[in-house]
N, C-alpha and C positions, 0 to 999 in steps of 0.2 A: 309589351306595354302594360304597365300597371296603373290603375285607378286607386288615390289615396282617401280617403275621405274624414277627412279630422273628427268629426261629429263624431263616429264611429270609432274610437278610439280611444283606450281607456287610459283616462290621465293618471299619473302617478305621483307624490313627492317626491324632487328630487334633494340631490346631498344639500343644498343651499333652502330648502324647506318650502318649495314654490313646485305648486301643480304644474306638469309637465307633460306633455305627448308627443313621446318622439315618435316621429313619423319616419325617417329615415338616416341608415347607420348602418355607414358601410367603411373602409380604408379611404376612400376618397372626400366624405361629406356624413356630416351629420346635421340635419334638419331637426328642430324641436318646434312643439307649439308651447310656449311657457305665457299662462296664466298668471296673471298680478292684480288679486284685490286692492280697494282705495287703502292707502297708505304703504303696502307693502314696499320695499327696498329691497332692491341683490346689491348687496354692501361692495364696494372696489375691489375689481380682479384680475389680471392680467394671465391670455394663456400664449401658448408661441405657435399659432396659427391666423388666417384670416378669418375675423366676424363679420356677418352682415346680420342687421337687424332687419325687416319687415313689420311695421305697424299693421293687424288687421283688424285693430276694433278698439275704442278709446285713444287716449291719450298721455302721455308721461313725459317724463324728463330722460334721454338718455346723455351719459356724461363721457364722453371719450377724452382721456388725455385731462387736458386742463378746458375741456370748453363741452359744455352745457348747451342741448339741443332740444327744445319744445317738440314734441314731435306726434304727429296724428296718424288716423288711417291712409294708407298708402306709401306712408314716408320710406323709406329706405335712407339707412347710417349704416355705415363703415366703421370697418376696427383694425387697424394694422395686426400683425401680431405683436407678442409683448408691452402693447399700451393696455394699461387701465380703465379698464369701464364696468360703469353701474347704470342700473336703470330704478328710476321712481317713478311707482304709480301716485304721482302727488298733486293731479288734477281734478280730483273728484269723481273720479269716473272708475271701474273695474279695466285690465290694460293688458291687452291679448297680442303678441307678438310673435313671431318666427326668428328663433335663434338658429344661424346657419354657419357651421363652423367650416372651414376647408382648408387641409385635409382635415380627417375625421379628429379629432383624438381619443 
């Protein structure tokens, strides 16, 4: 068993220019903690795996597809693979979520 502790973990930019902590990345699953100051945008993407998002601190806009999701702490959104999604921190708030991809890519 392993104990993750995000706090502890040094965020990086990634390729899309948003503070990132991946916490776990392996063939099976890739877990990130991805950081979004107020107004930031991850512009529209599509990969061919499944996303789950996790809200754990603010609020934003996630957009799947053609439909637009208010979303807070706790929330949990889905991503099929090959759909399109962006996230906005465009609530006022700084917008701290877990990107979970599976399988990894």
């Amino acid at each position: 068993m392993s104990v993750i502790r995000m706090s502890k973990i040094k965020g990086e930019i990634n390729s899309k220019g948003f503070l990132t902590k991946t916490l776990i990345s392996h063939k099976n699953a890739a877990v990130r903690n991805i950081l979004l100051d107020v107004g930031d945008v991850i512009p529209p993407h599509a990969v061919p795996v499944d996303v789950f998002f996790y809200v754990i601190k603010g609020k934003g806009t996630i957009v799947i597809g053609e439909d637009e999701n208010l979303v807070d702490e706790g929330d949990i959104i889905v991503c099929p693979p090959n759909v399109f999604m962006s996230v906005k921190a465009d609530q006022g708030v700084n917008f701290s979520f877990l990107n979970i991809k599976t399988p990894s890519l």
